[in-house]
C-alpha positions as a Python dict, from the first residue, in 0.01 Angstrom:
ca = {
    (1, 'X'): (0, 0, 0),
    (2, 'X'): (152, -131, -339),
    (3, 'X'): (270, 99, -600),
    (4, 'X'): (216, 15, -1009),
    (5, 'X'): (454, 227, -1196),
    (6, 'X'): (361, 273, -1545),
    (7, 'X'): (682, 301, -1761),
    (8, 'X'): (549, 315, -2071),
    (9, 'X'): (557, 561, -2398),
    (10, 'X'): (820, 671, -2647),
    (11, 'X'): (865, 997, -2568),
    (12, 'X'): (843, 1172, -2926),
    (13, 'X'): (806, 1545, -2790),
    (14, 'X'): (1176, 1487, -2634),
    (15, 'X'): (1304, 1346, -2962),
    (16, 'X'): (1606, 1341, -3091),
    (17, 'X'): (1766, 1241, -2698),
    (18, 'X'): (1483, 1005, -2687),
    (19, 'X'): (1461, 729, -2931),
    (20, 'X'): (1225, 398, -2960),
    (21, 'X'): (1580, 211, -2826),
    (22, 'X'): (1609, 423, -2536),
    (23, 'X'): (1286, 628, -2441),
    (24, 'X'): (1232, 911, -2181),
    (25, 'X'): (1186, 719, -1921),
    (26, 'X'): (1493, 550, -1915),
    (27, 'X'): (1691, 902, -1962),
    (28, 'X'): (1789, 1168, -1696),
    (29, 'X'): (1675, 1511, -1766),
    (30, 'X'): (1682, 1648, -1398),
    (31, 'X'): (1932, 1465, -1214),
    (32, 'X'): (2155, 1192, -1251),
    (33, 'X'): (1897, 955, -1181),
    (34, 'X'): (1643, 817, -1484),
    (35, 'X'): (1303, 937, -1495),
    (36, 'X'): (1226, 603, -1419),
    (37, 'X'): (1498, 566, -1104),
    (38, 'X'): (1366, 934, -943),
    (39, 'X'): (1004, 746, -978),
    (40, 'X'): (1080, 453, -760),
    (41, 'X'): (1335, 716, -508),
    (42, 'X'): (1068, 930, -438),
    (43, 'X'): (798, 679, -310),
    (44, 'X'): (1059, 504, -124),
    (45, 'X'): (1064, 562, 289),
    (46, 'X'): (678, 490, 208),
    (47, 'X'): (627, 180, -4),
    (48, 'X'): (860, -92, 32),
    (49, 'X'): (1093, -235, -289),
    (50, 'X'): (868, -555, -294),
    (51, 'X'): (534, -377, -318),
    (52, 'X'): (655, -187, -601),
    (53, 'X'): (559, -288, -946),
    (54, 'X'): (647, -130, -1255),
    (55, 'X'): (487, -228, -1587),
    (56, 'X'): (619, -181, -1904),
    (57, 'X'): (625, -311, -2288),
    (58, 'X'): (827, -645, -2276),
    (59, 'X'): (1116, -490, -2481),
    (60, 'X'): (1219, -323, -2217),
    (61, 'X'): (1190, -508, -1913),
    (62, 'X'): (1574, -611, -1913),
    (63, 'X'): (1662, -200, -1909),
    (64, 'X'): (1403, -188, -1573),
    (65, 'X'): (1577, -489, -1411),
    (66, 'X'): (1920, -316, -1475),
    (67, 'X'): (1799, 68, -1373),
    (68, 'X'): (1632, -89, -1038),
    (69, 'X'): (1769, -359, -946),
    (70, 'X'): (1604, -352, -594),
    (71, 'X'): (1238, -398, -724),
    (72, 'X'): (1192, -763, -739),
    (73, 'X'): (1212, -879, -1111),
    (74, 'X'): (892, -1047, -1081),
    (75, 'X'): (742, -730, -991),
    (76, 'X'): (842, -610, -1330),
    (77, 'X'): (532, -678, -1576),
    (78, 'X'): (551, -668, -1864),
    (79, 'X'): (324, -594, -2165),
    (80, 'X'): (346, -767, -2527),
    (81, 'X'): (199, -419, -2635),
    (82, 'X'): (85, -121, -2506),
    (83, 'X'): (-323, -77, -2534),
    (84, 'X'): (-326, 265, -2322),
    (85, 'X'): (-365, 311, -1955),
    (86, 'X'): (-643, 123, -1877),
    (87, 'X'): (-538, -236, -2023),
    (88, 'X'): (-211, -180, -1894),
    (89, 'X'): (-340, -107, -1517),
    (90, 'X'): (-610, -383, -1557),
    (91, 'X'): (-364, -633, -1641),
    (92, 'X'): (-100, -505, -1345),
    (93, 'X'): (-418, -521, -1109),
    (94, 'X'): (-446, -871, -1205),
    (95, 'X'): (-131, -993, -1067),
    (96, 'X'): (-184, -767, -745),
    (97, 'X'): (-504, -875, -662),
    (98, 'X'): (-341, -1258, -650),
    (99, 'X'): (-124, -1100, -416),
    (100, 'X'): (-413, -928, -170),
    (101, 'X'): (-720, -852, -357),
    (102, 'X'): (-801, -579, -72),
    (103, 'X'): (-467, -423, -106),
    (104, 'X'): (-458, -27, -178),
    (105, 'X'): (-292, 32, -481),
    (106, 'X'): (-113, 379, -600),
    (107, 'X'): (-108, 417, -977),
    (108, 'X'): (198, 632, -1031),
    (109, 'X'): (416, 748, -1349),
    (110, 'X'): (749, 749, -1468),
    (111, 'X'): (751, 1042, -1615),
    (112, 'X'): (616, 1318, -1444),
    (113, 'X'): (882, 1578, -1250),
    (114, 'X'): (792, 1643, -854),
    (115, 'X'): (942, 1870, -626),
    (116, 'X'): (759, 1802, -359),
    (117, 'X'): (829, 1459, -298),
    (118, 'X'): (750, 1479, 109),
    (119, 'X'): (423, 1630, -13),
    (120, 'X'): (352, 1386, -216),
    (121, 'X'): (415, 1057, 8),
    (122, 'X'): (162, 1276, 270),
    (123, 'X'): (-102, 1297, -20),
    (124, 'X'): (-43, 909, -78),
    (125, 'X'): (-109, 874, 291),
    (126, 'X'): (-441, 1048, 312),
    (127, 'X'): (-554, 868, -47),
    (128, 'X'): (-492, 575, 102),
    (129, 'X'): (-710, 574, 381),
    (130, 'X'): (-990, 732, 140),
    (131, 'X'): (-919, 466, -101),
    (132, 'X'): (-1015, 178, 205),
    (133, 'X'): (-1356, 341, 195),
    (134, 'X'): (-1428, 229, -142),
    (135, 'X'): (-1358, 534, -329),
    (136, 'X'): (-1174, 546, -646),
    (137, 'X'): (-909, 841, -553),
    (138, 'X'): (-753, 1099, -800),
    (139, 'X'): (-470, 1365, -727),
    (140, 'X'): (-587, 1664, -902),
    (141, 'X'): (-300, 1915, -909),
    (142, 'X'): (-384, 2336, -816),
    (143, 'X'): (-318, 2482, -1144),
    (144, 'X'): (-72, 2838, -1161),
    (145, 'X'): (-172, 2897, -1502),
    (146, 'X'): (-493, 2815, -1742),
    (147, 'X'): (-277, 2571, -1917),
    (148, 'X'): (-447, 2409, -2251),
    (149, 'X'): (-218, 2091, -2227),
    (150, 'X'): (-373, 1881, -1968),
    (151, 'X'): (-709, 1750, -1890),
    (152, 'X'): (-912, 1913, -1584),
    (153, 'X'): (-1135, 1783, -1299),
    (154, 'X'): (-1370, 1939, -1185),
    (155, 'X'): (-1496, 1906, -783),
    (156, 'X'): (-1752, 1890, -602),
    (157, 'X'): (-1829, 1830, -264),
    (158, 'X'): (-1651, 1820, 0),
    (159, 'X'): (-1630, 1460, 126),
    (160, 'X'): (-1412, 1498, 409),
    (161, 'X'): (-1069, 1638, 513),
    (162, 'X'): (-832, 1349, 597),
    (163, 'X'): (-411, 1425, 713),
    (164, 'X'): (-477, 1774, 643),
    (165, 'X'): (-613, 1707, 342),
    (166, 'X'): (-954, 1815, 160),
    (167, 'X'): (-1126, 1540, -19),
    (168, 'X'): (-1412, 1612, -300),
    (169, 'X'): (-1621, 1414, -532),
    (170, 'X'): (-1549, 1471, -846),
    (171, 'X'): (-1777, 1654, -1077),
    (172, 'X'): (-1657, 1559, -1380),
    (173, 'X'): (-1339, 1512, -1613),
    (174, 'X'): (-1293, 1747, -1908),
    (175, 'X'): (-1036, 1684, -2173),
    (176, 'X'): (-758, 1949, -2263),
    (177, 'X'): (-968, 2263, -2313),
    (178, 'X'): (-934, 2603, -2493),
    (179, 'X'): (-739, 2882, -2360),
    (180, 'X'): (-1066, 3073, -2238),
    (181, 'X'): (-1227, 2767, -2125),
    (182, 'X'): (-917, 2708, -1899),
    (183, 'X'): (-896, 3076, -1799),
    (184, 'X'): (-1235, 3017, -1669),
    (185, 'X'): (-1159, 2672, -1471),
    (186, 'X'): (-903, 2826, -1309),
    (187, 'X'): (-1064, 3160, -1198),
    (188, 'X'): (-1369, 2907, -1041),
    (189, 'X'): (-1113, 2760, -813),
    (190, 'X'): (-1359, 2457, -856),
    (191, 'X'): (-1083, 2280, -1104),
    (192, 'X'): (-747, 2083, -1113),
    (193, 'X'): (-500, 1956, -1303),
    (194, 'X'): (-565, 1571, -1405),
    (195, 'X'): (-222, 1421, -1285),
    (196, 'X'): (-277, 1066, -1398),
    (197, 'X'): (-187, 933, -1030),
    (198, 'X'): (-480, 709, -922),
    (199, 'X'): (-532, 521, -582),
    (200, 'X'): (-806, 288, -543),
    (201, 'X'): (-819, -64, -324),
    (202, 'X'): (-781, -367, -613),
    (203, 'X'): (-1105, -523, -537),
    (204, 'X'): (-1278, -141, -639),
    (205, 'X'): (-1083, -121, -950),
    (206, 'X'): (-1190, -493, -1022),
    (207, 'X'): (-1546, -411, -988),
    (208, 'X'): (-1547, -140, -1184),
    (209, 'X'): (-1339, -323, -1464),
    (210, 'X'): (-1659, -588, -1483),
    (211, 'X'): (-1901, -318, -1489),
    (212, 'X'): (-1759, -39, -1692),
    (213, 'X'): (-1517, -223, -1956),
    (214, 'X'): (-1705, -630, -1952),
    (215, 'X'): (-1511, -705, -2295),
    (216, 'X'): (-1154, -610, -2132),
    (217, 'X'): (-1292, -797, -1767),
    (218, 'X'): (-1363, -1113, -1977),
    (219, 'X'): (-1038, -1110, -2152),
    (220, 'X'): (-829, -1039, -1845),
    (221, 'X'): (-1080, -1344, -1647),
    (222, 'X'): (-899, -1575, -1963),
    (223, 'X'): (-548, -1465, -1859),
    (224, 'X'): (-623, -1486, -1477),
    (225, 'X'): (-739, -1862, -1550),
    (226, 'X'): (-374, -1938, -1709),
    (227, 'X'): (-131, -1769, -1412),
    (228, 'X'): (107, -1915, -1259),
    (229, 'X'): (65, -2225, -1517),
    (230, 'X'): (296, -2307, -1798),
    (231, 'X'): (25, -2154, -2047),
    (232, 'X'): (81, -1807, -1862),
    (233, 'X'): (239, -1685, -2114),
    (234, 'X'): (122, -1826, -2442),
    (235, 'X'): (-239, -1702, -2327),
    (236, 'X'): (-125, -1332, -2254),
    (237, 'X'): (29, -1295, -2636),
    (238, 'X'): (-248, -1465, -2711),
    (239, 'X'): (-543, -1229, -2608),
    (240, 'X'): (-370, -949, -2561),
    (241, 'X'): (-352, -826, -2929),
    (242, 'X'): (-747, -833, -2926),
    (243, 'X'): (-753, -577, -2622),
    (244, 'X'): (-882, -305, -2736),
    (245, 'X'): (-701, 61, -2680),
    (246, 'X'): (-836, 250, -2384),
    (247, 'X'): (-770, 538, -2147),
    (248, 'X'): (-823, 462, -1801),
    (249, 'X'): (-989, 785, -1783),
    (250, 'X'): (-1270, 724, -2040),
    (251, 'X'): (-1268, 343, -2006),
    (252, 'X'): (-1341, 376, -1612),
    (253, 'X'): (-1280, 706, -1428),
    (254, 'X'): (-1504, 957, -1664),
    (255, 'X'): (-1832, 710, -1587),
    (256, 'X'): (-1746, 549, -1237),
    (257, 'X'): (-2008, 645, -984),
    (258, 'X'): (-1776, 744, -671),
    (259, 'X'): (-1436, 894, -754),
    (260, 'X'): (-1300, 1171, -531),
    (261, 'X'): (-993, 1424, -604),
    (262, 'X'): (-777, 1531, -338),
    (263, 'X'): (-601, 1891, -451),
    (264, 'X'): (-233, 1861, -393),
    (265, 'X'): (39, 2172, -451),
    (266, 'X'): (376, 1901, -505),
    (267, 'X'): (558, 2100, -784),
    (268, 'X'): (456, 1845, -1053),
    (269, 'X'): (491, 1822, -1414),
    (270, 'X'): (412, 1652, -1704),
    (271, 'X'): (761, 1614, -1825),
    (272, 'X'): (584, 1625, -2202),
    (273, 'X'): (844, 1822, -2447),
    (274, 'X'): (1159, 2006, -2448),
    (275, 'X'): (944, 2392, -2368),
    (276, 'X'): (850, 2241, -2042),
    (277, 'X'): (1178, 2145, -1966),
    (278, 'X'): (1294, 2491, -2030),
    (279, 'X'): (1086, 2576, -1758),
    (280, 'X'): (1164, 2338, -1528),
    (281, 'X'): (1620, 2344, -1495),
    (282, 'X'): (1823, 2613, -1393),
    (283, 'X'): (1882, 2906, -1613),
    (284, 'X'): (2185, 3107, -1665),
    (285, 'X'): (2195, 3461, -1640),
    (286, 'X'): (2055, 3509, -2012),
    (287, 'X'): (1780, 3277, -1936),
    (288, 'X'): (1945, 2955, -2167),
    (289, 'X'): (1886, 2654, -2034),
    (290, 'X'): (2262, 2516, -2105),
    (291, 'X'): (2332, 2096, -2113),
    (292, 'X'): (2647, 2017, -2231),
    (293, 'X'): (2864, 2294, -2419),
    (294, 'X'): (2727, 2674, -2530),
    (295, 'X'): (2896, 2944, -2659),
    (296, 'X'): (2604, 3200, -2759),
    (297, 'X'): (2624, 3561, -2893),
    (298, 'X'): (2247, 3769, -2819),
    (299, 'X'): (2114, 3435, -2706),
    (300, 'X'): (1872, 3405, -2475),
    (301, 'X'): (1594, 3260, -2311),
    (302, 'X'): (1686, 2932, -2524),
    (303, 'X'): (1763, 2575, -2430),
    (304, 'X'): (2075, 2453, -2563),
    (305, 'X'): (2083, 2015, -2484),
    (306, 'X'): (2419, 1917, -2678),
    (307, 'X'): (2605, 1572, -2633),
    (308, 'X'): (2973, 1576, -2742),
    (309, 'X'): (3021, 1879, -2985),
    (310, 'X'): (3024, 2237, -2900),
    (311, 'X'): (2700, 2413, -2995),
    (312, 'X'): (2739, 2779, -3079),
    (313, 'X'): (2443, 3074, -3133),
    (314, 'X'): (2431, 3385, -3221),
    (315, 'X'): (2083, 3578, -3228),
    (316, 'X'): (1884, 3328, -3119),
    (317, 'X'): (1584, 3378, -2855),
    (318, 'X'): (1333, 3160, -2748),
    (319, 'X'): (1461, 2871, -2888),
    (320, 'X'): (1521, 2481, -2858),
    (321, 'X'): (1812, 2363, -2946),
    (322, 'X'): (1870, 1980, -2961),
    (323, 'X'): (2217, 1832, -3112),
    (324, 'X'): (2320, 1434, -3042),
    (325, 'X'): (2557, 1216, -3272),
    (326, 'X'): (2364, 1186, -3572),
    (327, 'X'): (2054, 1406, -3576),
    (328, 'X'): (2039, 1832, -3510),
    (329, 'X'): (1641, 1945, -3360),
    (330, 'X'): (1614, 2334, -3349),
    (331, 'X'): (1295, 2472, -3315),
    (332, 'X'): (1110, 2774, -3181),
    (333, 'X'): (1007, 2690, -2755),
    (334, 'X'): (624, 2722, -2844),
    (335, 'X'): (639, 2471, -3137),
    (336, 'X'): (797, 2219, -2870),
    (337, 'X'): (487, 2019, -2896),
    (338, 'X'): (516, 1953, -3261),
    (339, 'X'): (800, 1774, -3258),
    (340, 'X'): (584, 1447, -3202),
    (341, 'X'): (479, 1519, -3540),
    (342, 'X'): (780, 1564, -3701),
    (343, 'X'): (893, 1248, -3584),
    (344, 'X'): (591, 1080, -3775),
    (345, 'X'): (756, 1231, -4071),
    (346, 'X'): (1028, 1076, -3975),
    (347, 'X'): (842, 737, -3999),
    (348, 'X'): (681, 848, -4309),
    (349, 'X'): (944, 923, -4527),
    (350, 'X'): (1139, 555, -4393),
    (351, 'X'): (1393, 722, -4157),
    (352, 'X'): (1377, 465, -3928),
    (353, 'X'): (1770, 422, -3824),
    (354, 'X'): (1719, 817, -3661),
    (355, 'X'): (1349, 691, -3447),
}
């Protein structure tokens, strides 16, 4: 089994820690390893450094080579810029499938928090084999809460139970839903978090590339023609900018014929915005989320993420507190989400030296 890593995205939500020069992925929010360096750690007694692949926009492929230096730097692909998911994995499955064209291949993230990582290599295992059957494979996480912030899949039946696991075909996908829309998915027990980790063998993923997104096929048929020639290159800047952008949910999984979701309880997280962070580290004993220095009066449930200075409260609850060198983010915990948008007025009004 090879493993594609994507590495991509800015990480506005987490802004003002992440910035376009350093992004999320590249940061360490739960441990001292990166997003990027707990990614590759946790799939690592299963896949082996050379069969992991990590794809990413070309400005940062020199960070990658530098934050894992035992992935192979040709494994390191990277993109002259990003299209969404599904250009990004159709171009990574190109260079695998020169590799072994019947190889299984894990699509995993760099930014997503497990705790389960044991769980997850089982889960792997099991998707695997399901995956040499000709499925397309999707882990679909058992949702705690009727959470409006990620997409839901819905199952339906039951395929097989491989490693302990139960294996459905999928229903259908639904996009982020309304509160009472997700209170109902999850009192069906028929729906699961959309994690965003695929497994599929490359020749499926192939096929369904020709039949479900032809334009993108022909385009990436163009830049399969040039590899491993001294026009590799040239041709990739050169079609790439007429890909156009596409989810690999919409562009393939939402309309495949023969996808199947294996429910998985590993802890994970969408490591989105500071609130779910809040969530996820240790809290004192007045529920603040401390990272750096705090001295707080009536302060709680708050998370407090300073860099040099002293940050001091008094009075504050429920509240997200950001302070680096040259920028100060506070903000109420259920506005979290908005911060992406305040960073476009960032943009807007020609801040750039603070992006």
């Amino acid at each position: 089994m090879y493993a594609l890593i994507m590495a991509g995205g800015s990480g506005t939500r987490l802004w003002p820690y992440s910035r376009e020069a350093r992004p999320k992925q590249f940061l360490g929010f739960l441990s001292e390893r990166t997003m990027l360096q707990e990614a590759c750690q946790r799939i690592a007694s299963l896949i082996p450094d050379d069969q992991i692949f990590v794809v990413i926009s070309e400005t940062y492929t020199d960070v990658v080579r530098q934050q894992i230096p035992q992935v192979p730097a040709a494994n390191i692909i990277g993109e002259p810029e990003g299209h969404g998911t599904a250009p990004c994995i159709g171009l990574s499955a190109l260079y695998l499938r020169r590799l072994d064209p019947e190889a299984v291949m894990a699509v995993l993230t760099a930014d997503h928090y497990i705790e389960k990582a044991d769980e997850l290599r089982h889960a792997l295992g099991a998707a695997a084999q399901v995956a040499e059957e000709g499925h397309l494979v999707t882990l679909g996480i058992q949702p705690d809460r009727p959470a409006t912030g990620y997409g839901y899949i819905e199952r339906g039946e039951k395929l097989a139970r491989v490693n302990g696991h139960d294996v459905y075909q999928v229903e259908k996908f639904t996009e982020k839903p309304d509160l009472v829309t997700a209170q109902a998915f999850v009192e069906s027990g028929r729906y699961y978090w959309n994690s965003g980790m695929f497994i599929w063998k490359v020749s499926t993923i192939w096929r369904e590339f020709e039949k479900l997104m032809p334009q993108f096929y022909t385009q990436l048929m163009e830049i399969d023609a040039a590899l491993g020639t001294a026009e590799e290159r040239a041709t990739l800047e050169r079609v790439w900018p007429r890909v156009e952008n596409e989810t690999i949910d919409y562009g393939i999984m939402e309309r495949a014929e023969d996808v199947a979701v294996i429910p998985v309880d590993i802890g994970w997280s969408d490591v989105g915005s500071w609130a779910t962070l809040l969530e996820l580290l240790p809290a004192d004993g007045e529920g603040n989320v401390v990272v750096g220095q705090h001295v707080g009066l009536d302060t709680t449930g708050c998370l407090i993420h300073g860099s040099r200075r002293l940050v001091t409260t008094v009075g504050l609850e429920g509240m997200i507190v950001v302070d680096t060198e040259d920028a100060l983010l506070v903000c109420p915990k259920e506005r979290a989400q908005e911060v992406r948008d305040l960073v476009e007025k960032l943009k807007e009004s020609g801040r750039e030296e603070y992006l």
